[in-house]
N, CA, C and O atoms as a GROMACS GRO file, in nm:
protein
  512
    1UNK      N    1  -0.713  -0.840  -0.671
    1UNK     CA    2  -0.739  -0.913  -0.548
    1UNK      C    3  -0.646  -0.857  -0.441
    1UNK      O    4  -0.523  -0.847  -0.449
    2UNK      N    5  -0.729  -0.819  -0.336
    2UNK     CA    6  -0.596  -0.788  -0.198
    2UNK      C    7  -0.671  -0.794  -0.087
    2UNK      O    8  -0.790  -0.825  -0.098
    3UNK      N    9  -0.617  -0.767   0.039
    3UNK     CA   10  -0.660  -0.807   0.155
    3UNK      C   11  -0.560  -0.744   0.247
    3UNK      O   12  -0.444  -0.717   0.217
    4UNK      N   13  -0.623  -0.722   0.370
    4UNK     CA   14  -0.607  -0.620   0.476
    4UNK      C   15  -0.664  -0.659   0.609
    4UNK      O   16  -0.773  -0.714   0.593
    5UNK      N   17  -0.625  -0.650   0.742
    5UNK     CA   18  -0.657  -0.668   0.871
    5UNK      C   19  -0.724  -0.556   0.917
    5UNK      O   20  -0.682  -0.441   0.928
    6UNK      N   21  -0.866  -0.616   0.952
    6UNK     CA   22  -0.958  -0.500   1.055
    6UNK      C   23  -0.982  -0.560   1.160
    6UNK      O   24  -0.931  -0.670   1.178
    7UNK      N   25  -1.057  -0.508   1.245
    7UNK     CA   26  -1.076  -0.503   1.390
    7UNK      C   27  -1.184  -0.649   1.331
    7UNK      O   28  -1.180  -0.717   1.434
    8UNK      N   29  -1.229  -0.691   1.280
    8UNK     CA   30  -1.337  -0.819   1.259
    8UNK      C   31  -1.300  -0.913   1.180
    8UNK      O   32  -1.365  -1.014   1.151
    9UNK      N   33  -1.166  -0.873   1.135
    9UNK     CA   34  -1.098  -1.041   1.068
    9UNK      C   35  -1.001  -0.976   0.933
    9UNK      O   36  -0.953  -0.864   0.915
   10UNK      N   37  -0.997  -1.091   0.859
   10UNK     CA   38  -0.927  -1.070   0.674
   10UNK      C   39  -1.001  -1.020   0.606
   10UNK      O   40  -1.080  -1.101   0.558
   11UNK      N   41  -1.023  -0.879   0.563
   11UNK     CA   42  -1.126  -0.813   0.436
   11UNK      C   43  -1.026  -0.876   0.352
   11UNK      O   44  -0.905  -0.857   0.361
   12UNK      N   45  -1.095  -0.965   0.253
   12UNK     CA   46  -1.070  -0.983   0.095
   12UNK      C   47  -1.138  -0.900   0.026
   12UNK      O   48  -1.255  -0.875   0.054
   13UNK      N   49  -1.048  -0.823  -0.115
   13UNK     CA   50  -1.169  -0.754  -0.163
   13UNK      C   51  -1.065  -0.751  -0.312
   13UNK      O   52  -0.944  -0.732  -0.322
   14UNK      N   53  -1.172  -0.779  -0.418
   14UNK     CA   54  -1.142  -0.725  -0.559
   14UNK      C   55  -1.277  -0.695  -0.632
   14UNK      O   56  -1.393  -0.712  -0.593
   15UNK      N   57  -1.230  -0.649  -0.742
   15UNK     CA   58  -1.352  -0.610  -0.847
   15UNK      C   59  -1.319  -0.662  -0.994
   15UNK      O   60  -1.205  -0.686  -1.033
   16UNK      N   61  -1.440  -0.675  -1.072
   16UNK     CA   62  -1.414  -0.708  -1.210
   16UNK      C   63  -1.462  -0.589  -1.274
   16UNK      O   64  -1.542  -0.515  -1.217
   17UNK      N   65  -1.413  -0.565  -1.399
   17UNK     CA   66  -1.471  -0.479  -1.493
   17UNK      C   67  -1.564  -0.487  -1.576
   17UNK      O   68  -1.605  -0.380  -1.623
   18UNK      N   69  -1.616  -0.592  -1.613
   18UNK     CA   70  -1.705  -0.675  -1.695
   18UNK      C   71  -1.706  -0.820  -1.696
   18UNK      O   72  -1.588  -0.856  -1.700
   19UNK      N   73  -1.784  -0.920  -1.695
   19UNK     CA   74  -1.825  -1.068  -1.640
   19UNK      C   75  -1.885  -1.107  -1.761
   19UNK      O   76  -1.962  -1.031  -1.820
   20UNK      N   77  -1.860  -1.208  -1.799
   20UNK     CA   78  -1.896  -1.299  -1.922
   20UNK      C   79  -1.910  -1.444  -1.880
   20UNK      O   80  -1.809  -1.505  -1.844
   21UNK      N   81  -2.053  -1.516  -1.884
   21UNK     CA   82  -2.075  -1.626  -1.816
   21UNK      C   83  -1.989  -1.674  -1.661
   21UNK      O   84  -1.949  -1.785  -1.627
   22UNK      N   85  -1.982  -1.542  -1.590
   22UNK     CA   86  -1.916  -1.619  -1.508
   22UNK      C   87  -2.036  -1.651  -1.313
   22UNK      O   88  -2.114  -1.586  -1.244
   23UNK      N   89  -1.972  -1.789  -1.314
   23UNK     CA   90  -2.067  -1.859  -1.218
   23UNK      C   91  -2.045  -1.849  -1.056
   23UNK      O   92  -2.136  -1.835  -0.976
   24UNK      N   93  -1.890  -1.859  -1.020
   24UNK     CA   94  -1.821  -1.789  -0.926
   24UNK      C   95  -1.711  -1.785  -0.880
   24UNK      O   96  -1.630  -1.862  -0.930
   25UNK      N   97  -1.666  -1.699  -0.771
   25UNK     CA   98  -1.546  -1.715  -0.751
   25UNK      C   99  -1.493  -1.818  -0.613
   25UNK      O  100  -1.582  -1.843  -0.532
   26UNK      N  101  -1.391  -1.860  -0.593
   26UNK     CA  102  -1.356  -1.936  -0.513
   26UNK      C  103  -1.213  -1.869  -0.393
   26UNK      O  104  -1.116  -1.811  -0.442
   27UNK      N  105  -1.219  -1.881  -0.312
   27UNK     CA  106  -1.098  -1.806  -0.189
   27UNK      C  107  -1.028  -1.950  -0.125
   27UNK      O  108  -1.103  -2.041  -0.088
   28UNK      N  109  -0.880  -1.963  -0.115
   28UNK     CA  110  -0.815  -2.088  -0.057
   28UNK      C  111  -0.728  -1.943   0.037
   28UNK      O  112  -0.702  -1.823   0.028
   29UNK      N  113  -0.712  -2.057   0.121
   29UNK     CA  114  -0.633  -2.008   0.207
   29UNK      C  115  -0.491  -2.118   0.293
   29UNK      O  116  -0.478  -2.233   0.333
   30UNK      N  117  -0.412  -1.996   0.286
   30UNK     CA  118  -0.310  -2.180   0.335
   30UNK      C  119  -0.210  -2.068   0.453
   30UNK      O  120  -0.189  -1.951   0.421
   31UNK      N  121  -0.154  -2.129   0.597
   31UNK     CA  122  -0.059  -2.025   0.654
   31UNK      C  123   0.088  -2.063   0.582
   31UNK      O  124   0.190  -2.000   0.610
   32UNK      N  125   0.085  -2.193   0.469
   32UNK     CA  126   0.223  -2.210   0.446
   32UNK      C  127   0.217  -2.229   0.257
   32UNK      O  128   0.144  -2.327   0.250
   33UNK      N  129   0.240  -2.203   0.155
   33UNK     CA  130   0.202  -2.218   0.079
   33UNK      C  131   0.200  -2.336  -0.013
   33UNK      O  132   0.212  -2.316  -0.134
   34UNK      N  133   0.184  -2.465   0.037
   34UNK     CA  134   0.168  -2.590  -0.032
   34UNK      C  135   0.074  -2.642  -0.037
   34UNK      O  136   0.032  -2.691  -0.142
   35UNK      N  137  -0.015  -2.650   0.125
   35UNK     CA  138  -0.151  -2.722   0.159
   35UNK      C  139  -0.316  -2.594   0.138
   35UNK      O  140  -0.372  -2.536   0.231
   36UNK      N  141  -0.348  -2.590   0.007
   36UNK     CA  142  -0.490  -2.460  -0.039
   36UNK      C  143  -0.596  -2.570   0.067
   36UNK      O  144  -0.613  -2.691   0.077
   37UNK      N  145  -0.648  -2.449   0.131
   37UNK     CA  146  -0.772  -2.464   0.200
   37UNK      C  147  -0.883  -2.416   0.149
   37UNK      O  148  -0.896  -2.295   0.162
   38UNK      N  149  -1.021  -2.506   0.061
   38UNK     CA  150  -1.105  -2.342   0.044
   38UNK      C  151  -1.136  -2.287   0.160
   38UNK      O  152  -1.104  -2.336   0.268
   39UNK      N  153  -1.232  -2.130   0.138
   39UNK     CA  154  -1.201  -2.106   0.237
   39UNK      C  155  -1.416  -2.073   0.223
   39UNK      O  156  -1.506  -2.106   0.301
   40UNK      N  157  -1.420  -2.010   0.115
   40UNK     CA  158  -1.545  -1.967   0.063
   40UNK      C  159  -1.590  -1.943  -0.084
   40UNK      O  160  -1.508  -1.898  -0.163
   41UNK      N  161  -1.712  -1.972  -0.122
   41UNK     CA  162  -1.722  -1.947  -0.276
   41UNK      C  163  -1.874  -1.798  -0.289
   41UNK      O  164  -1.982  -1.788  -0.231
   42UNK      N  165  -1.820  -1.731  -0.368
   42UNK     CA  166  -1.871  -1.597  -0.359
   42UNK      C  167  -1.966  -1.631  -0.499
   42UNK      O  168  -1.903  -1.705  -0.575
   43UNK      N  169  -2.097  -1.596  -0.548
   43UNK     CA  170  -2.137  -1.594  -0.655
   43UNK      C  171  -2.071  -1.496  -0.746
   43UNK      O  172  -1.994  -1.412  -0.701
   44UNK      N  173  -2.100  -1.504  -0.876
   44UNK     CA  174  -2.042  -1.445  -0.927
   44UNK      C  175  -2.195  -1.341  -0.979
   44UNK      O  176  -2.295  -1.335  -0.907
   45UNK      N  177  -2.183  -1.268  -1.118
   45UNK     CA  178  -2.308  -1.191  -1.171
   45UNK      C  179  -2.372  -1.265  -1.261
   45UNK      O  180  -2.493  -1.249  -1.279
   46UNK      N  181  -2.274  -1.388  -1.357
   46UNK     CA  182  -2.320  -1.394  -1.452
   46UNK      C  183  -2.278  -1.336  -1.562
   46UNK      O  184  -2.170  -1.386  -1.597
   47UNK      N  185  -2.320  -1.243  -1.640
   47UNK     CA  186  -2.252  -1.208  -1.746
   47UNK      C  187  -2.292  -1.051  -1.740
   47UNK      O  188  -2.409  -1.017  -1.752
   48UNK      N  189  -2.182  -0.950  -1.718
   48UNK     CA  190  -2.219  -0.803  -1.719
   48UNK      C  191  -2.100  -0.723  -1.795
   48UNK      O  192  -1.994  -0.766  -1.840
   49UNK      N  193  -2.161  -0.569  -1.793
   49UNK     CA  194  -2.043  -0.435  -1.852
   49UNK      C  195  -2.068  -0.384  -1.807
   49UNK      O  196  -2.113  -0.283  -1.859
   50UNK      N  197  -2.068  -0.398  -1.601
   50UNK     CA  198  -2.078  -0.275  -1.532
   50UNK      C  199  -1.993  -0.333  -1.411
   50UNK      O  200  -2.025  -0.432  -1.346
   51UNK      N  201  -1.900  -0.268  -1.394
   51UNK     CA  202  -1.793  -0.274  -1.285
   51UNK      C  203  -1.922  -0.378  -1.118
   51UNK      O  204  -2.037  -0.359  -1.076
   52UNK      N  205  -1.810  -0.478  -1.082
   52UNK     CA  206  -1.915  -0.538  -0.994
   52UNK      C  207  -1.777  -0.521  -0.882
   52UNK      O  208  -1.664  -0.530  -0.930
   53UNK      N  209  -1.791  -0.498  -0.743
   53UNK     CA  210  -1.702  -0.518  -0.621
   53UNK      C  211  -1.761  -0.630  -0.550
   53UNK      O  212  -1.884  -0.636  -0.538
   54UNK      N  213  -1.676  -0.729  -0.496
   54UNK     CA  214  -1.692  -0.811  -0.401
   54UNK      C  215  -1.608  -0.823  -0.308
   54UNK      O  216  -1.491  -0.834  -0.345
   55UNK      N  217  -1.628  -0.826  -0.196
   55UNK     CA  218  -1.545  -0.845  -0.083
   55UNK      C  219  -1.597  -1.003   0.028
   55UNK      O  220  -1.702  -1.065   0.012
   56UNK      N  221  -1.501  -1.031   0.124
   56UNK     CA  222  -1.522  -1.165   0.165
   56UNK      C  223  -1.449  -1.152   0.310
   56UNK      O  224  -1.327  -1.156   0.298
   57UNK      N  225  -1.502  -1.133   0.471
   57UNK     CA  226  -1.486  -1.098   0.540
   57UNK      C  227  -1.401  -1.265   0.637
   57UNK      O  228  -1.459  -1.350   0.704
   58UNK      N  229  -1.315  -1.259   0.616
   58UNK     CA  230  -1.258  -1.429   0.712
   58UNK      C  231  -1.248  -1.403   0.872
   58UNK      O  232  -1.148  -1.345   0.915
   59UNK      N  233  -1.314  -1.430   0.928
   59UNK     CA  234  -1.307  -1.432   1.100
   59UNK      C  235  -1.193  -1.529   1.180
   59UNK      O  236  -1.120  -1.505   1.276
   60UNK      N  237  -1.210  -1.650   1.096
   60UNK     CA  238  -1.133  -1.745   1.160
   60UNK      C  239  -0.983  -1.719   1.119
   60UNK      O  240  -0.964  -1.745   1.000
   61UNK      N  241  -0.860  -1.669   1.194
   61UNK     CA  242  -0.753  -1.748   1.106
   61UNK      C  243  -0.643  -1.698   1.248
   61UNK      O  244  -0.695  -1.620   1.327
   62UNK      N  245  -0.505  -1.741   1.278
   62UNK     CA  246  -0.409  -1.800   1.348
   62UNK      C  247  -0.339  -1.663   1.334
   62UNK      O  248  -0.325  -1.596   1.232
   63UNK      N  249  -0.291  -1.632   1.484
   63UNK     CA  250  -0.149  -1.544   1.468
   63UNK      C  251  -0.024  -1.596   1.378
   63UNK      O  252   0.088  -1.612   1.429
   64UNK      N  253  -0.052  -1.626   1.227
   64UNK     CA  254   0.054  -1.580   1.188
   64UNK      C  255   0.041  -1.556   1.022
   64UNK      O  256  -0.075  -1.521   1.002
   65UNK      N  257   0.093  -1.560   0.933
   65UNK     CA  258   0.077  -1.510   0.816
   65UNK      C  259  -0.030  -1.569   0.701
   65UNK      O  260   0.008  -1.685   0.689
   66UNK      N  261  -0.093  -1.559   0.652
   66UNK     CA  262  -0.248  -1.594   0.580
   66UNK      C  263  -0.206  -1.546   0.473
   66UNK      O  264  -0.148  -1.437   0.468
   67UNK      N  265  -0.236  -1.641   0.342
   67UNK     CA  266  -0.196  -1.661   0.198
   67UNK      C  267  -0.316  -1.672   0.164
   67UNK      O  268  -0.408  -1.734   0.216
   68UNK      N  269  -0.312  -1.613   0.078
   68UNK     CA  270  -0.495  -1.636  -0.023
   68UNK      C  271  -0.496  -1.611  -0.142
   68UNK      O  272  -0.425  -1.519  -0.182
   69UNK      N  273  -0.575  -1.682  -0.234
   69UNK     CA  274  -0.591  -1.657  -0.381
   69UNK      C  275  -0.704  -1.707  -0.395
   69UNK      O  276  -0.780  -1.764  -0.316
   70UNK      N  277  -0.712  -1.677  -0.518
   70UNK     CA  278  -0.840  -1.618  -0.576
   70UNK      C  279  -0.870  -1.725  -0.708
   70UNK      O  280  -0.791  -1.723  -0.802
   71UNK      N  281  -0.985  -1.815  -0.710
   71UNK     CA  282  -1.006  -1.836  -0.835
   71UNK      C  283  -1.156  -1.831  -0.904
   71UNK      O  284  -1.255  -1.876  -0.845
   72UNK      N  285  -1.164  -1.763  -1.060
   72UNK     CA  286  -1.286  -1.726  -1.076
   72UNK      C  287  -1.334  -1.868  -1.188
   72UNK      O  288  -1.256  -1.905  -1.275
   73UNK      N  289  -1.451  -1.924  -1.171
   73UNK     CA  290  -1.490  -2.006  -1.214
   73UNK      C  291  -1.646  -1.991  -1.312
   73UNK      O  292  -1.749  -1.946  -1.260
   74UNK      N  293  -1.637  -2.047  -1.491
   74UNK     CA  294  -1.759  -2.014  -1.543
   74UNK      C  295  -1.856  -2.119  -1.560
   74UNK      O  296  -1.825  -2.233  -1.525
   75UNK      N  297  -1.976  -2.092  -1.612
   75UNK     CA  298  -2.083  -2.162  -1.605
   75UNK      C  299  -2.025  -2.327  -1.660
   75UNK      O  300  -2.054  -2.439  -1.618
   76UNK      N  301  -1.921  -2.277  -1.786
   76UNK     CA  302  -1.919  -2.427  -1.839
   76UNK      C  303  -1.756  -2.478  -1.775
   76UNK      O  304  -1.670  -2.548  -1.828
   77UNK      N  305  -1.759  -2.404  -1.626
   77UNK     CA  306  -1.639  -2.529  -1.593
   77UNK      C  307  -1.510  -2.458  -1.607
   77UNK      O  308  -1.435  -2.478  -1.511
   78UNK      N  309  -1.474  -2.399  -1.678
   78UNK     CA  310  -1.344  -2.337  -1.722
   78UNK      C  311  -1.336  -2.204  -1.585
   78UNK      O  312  -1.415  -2.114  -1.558
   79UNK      N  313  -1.229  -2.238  -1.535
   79UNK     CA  314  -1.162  -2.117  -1.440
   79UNK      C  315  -1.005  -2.058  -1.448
   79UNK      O  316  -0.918  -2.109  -1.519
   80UNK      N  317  -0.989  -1.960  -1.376
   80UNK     CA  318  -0.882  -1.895  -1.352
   80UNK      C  319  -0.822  -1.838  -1.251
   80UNK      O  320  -0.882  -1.746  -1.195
   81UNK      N  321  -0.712  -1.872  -1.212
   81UNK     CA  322  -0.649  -1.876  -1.065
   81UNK      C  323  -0.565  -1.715  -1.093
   81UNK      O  324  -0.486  -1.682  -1.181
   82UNK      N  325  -0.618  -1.643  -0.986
   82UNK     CA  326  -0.594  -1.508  -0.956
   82UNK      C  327  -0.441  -1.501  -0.838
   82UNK      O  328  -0.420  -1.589  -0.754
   83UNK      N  329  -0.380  -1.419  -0.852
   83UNK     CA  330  -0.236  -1.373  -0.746
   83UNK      C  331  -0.286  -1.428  -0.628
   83UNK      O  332  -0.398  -1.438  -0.578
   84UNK      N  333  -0.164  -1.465  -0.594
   84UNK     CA  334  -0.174  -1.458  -0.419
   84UNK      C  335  -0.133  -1.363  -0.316
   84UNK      O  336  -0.032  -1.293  -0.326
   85UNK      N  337  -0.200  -1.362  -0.231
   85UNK     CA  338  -0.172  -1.198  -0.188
   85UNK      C  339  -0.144  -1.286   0.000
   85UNK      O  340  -0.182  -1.401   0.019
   86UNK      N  341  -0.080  -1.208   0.105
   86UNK     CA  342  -0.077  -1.248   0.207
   86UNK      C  343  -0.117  -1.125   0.336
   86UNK      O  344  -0.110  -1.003   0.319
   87UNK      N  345  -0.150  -1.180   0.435
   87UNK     CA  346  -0.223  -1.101   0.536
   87UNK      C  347  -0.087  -1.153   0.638
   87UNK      O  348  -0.043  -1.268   0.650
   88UNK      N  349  -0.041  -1.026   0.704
   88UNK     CA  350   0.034  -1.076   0.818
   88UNK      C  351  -0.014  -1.063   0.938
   88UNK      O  352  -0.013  -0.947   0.978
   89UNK      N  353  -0.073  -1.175   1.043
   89UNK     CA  354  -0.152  -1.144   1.149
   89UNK      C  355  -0.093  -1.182   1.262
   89UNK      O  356  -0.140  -1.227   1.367
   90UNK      N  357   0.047  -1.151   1.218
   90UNK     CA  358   0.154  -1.220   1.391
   90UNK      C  359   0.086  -1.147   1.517
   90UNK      O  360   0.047  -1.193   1.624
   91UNK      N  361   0.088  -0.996   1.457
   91UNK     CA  362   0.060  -0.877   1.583
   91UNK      C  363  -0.114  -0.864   1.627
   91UNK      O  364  -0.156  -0.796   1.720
   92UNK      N  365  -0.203  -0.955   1.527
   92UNK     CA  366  -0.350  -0.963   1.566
   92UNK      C  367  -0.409  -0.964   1.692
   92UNK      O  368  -0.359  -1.040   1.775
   93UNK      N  369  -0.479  -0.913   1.716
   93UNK     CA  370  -0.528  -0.962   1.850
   93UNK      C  371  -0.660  -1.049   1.810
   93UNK      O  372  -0.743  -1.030   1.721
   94UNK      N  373  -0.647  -1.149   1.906
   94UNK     CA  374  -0.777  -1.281   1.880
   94UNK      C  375  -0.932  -1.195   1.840
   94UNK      O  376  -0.980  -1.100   1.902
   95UNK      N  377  -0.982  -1.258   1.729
   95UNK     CA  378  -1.119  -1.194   1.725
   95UNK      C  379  -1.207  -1.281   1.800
   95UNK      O  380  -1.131  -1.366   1.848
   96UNK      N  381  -1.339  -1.310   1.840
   96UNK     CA  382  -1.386  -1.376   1.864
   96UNK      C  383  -1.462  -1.407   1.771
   96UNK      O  384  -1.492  -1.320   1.690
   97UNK      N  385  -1.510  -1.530   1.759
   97UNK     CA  386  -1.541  -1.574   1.660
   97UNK      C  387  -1.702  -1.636   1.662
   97UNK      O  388  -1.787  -1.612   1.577
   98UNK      N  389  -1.722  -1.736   1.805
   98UNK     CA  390  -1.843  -1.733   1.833
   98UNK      C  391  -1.853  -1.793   1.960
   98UNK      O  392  -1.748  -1.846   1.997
   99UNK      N  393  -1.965  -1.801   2.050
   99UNK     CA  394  -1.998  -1.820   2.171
   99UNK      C  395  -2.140  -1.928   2.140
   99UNK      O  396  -2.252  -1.908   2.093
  100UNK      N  397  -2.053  -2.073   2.206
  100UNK     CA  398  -2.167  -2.177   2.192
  100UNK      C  399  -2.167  -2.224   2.360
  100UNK      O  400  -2.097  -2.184   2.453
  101UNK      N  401  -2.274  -2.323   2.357
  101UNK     CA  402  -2.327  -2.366   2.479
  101UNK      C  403  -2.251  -2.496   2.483
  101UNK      O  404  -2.174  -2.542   2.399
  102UNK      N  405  -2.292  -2.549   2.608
  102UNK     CA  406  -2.223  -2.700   2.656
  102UNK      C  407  -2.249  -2.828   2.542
  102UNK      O  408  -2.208  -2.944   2.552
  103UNK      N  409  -2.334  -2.763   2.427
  103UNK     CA  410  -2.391  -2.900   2.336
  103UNK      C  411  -2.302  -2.840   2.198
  103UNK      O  412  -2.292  -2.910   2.097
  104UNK      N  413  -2.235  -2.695   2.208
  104UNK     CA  414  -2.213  -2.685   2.083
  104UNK      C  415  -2.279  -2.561   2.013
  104UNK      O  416  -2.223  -2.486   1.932
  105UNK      N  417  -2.385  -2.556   2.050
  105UNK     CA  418  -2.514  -2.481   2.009
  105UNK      C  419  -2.466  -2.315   1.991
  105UNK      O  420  -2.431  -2.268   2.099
  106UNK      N  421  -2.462  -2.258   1.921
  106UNK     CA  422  -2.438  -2.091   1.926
  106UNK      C  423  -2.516  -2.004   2.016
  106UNK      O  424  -2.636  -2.001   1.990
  107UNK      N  425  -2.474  -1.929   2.121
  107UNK     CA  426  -2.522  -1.853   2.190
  107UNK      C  427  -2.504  -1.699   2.192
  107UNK      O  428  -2.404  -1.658   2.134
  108UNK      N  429  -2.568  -1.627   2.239
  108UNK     CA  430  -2.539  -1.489   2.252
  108UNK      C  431  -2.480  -1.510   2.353
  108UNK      O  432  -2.491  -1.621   2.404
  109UNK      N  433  -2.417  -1.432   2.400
  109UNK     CA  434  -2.280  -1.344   2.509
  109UNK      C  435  -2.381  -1.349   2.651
  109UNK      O  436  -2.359  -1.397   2.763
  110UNK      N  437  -2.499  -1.278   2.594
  110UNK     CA  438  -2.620  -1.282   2.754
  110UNK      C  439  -2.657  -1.424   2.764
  110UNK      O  440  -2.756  -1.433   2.838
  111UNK      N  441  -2.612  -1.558   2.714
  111UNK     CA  442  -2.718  -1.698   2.753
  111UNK      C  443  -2.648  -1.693   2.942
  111UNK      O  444  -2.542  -1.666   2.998
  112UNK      N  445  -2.733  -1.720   2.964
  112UNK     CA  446  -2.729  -1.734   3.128
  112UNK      C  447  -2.671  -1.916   3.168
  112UNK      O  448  -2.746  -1.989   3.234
  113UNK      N  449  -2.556  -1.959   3.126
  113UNK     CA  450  -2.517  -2.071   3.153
  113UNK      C  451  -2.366  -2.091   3.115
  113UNK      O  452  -2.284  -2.003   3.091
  114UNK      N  453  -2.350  -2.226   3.116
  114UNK     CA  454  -2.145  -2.220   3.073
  114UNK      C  455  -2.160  -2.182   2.936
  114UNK      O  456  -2.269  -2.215   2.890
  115UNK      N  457  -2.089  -2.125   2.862
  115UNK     CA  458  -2.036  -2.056   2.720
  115UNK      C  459  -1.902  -2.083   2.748
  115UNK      O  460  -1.830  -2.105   2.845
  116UNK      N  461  -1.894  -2.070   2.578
  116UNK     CA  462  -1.739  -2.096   2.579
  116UNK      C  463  -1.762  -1.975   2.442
  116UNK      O  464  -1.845  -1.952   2.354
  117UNK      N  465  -1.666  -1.933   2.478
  117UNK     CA  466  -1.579  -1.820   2.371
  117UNK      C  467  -1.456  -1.870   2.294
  117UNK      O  468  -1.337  -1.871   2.327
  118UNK      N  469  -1.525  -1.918   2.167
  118UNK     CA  470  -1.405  -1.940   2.046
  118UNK      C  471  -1.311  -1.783   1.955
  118UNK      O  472  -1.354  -1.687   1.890
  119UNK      N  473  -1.198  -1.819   1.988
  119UNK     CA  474  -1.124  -1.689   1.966
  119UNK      C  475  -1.046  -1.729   1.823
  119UNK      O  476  -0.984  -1.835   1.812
  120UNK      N  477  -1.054  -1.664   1.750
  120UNK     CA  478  -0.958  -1.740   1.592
  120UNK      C  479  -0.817  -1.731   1.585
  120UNK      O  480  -0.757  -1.742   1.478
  121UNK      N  481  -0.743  -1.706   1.727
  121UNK     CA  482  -0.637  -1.771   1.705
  121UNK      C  483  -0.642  -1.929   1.782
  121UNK      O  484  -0.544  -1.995   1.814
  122UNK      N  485  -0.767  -1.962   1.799
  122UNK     CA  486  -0.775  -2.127   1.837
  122UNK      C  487  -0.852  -2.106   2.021
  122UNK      O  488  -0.942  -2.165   2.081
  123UNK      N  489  -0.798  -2.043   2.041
  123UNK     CA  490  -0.827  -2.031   2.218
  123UNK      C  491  -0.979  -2.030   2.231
  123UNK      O  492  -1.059  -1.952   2.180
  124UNK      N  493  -1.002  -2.145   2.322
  124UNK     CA  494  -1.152  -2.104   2.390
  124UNK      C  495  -1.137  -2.156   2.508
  124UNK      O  496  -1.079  -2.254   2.553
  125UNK      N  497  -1.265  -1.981   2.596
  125UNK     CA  498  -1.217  -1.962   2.695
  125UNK      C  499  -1.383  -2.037   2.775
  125UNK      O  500  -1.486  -2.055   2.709
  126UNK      N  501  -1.373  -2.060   2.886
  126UNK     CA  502  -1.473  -2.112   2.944
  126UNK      C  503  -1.534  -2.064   3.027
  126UNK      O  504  -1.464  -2.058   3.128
  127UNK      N  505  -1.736  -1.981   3.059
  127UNK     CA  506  -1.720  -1.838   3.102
  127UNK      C  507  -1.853  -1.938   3.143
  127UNK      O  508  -1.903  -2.024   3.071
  128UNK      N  509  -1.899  -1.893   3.299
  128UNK     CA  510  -2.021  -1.899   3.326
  128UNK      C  511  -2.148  -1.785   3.419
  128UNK      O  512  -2.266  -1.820   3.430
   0.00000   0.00000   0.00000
C-alpha cells in the first residue's frame, strides 16, 4: 500500500498477488491519527492467482498531512488492516474539486450563472 501527490489529488495504489474469497477493500483516512474516516471501498476480485493492481484517486483533502490505511475484507466477514502510509500536502496547491449551482446542483465551468468552485483545501470561491 502507498500513496503519492499528483496534479488531481492522493493516488492510493497497491497490488495483491493472489485473492482468496476476498470481497473488498476499505481506505480510512484521518489528518491526525486517532479519528479513521472511511474514505472509499474498492471491490475486490474474489478469489484469483493472477497479480490484480488497484489504485484509488482522493480529490478532497486539506493542506496538511493525510494518513491512510488500508483494510482488506472477505466474503465471510473476516478482514485485515494493512500499514499506514502518509501523504504530506502542506505545499499542495488546492485542487478543485467541483463546480455546483445556487441549489447545490453540479455544474460544468461553462453553466452561464453564479457557480461556486469547491477547492479541497475547503475554499469556495463565488464566480458569475
Amino acid at each position: 500500500f502507498k500513496g503519492k501527490q499528483t496534479d488531481e489529488g492522493n493516488l492510493l495504489e497497491w497490488a495483491t498477488a493472489t485473492e482468496t474469497n476476498n470481497h473488498y477493500f476499505t481506505i480510512y483516512k484521518t489528518y491526525y491519527p486517532i479519528n479513521w474516516k472511511e474514505v472509499a471501498k474498492v471491490d475486490g476480485v474474489g478469489t484469483s492467482s493472477f497479480t490484480h493492481y488497484y489504485k484509488y484517486l482522493e480529490r478532497e483533502y486539506f493542506n496538511d498531512i493525510s494518513y491512510y490505511y488500508l483494510t482488506q475484507t472477505d466474503y465471510d466477514g473476516k478482514s485485515k488492516d494493512y500499514n499506514i502510509i502518509s501523504i504530506d500536502n502542506r505545499n499542495a496547491k488546492p485542487q478543485l474539486i467541483k463546480v455546483t449551482n445556487t441549489l447545490g446542483q453540479e455544474v460544468t465551468e461553462d453553466y452561464l450563472g453564479i457557480k461556486f468552485f469547491h477547492y479541497s483545501d475547503g475554499t469556495i470561491i463565488k464566480r458569475f
